[in-house]
N, C-alpha and C positions, 0 to 999 in steps of 0.2 A: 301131256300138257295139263287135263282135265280129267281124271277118270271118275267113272260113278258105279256105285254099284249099289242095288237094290236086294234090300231082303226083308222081304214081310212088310211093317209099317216104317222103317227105316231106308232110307235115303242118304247114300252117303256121298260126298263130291270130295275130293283128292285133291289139291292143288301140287302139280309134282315136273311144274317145270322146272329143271336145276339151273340155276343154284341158287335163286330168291323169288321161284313164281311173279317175273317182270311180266307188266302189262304189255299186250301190246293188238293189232285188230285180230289177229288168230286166237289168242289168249280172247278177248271177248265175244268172239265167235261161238269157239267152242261151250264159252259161259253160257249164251243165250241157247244155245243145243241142249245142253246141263238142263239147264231149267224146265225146256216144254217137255222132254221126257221125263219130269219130278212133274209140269203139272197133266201129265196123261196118265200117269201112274195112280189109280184111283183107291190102290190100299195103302198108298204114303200116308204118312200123319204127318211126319218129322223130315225136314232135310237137315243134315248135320253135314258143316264144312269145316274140312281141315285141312293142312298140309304137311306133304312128307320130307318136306325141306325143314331146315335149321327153322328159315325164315318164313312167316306165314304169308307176307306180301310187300315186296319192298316198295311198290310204285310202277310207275313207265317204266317202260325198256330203251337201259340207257341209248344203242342203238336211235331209238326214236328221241329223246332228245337230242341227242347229235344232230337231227336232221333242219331242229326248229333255229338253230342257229345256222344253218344254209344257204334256206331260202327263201320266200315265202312261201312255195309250195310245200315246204318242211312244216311252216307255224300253223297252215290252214291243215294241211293231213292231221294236226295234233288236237286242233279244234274238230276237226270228223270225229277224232275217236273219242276225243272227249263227250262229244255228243252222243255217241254210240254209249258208253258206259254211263251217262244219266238215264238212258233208254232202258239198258241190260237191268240198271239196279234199280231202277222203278218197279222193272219188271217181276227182282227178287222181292223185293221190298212189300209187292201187290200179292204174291203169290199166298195161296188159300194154305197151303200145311206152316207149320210150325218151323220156324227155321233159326238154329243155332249156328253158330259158328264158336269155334276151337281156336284158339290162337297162342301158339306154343314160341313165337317167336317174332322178330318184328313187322310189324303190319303199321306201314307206312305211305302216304297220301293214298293213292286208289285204293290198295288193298285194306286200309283200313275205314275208305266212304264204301267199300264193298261190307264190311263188320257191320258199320253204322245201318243198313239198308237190311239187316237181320232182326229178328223179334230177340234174338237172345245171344249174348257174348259171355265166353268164359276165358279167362285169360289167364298164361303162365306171371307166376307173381314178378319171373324176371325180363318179359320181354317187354319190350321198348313199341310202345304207337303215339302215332297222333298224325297231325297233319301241318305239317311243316313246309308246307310249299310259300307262302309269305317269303321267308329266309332266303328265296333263288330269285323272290321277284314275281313269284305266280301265284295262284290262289287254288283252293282244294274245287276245283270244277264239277266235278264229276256225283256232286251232289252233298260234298262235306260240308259247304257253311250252311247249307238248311235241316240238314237233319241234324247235324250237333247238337246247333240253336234250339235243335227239337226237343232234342232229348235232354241233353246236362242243364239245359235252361243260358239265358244271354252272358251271365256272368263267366260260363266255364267257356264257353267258347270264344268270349273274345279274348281269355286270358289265354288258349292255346291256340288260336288260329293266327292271333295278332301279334302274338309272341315267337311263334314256329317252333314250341313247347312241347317235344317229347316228352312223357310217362310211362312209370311203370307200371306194371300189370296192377298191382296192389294199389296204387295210387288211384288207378281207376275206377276200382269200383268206388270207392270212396268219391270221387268226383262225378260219378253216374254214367261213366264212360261205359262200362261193364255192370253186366250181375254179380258175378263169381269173379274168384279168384281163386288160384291152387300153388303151391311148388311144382315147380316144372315134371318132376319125375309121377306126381300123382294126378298130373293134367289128361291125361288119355283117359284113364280109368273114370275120373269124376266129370268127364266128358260125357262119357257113354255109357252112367248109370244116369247121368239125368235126363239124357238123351229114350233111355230104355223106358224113364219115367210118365216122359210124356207121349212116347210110342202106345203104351199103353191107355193113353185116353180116347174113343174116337173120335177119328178124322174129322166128322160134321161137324162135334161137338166143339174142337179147338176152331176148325174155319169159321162158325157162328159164331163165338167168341171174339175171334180175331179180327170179326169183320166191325164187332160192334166198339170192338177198343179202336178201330182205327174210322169207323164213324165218329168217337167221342171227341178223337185229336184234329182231324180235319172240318167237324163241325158241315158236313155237306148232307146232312140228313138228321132230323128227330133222332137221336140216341134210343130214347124211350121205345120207342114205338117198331127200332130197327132191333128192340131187343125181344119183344114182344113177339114178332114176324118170327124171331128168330126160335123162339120157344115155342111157337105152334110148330113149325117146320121142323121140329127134331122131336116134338111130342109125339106128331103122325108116323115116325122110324119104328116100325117093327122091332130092330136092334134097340132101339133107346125105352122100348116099353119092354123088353124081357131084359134089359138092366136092373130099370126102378124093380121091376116084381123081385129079380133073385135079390134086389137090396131089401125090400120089405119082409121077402119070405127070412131073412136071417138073422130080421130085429125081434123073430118070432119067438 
């Protein structure tokens, strides 16, 4: 469903349920399992998510919508899990390492508020996302109209949420959907040399970072001064003072 496997500062998670990585409460199980072993793991820098399917995440599992037309015990089980995956992606979305995701194909309502809830998206120039749930009657629950809103700014999301507006990879980053973008054949590789890029920076050094960029968007603390805390805290590292020295010793 899930596999991970760790080596050195890299963090990798697999989505490899066939045949579209369908949501459904095991699939976010296992997510949330995924994750506390990336946040125990204390020489992780980098999670990098991918999939070994065509598709990177198609949404629910049809199965589970079948059910919301049933009964109501169908539409409340779907609001459970819905509620479960603004939990699980909160929970990515908080987590201290670095975290990329890969999207080599279409990553569509969940699987793509699961994208949205990453620090970094790279995307095949030819797969298909967005969040299209509007078009059935539903709306992206699972945390997609707030973090959009967040990211592309009010303009892009109400033209693709309101719309039920699929895009292309390419399209994306141009819309701030994504960072990157690649040809699908050169998407693994240009994954996982930048993926290698920021493995190489330390871990403290990205989560202090990462804590102060996401103090400056949610405004719940002095920026300044979270950045301040954050530069004595990594001056006092042993590792972070024989850095500066071999950097000073080589401007010698």
């Amino acid at each position: 469903m899930i596999t991970l496997n760790i080596d050195g500062a890299v963090a990798t998670a697999t989505l490899c349920r066939a045949p579209v990585n369908a949501i459904n409460e095991e699939w976010v199980a296992r997510f949330d399992q995924v994750l506390a072993e990336v946040e125990r793991a204390e020489t992780v820098g980098v999670l990098w998510i991918r999939s070994s399917e065509r598709a990177f995440c198609a949404g629910a599992d049809l199965a589970l919508m079948h059910s919301i037309l049933d009964s109501a015990a169908g539409r409340e089980r779907m609001i459970a899990l819905t509620r479960r995956m603004q939990e699980v992606f909160a929970r990515l979305e908080a987590l201290s390492k670095v975290t990329l995701v890969e999207i080599g194909g279409a990553a569509m309502g969940g699987g793509f508020e699961l994208a949205l809830a990453c620090d970094l998206r790279i995307v095949a120039d030819s797969a298909k996302i967005g969040l299209p749930e509007a078009g059935l009657g539903l709306l992206p629950a699972a945390g997609g109209t707030q973090r959009m809103t967040r990211i592309c700014g009010e303009a892009v999301a109400r033209r693709l949420i309101l719309g039920a507006e699929l895009v292309s990879g390419s399209d994306a980053v141009a819309l701030g959907l994504a960072q990157w973008s690649a040809p699908s054949a050169a998407l693994q590789e240009t994954a996982r040399a930048t993926v290698q890029r920021i493995a190489a920076v330390p871990p403290r050094a990205t989560a202090e970072c990462k804590h102060c960029i996401n103090i400056a968007i949610d405004g719940s603390a002095d920026g300044y001064e979270t950045e301040l805390a954050g530069s004595a805290a990594l001056l006092a590292l042993p590792e972070t003072q024989a850095s500066v020295a071999r950097f000073l010793e080589s401007r010698r």
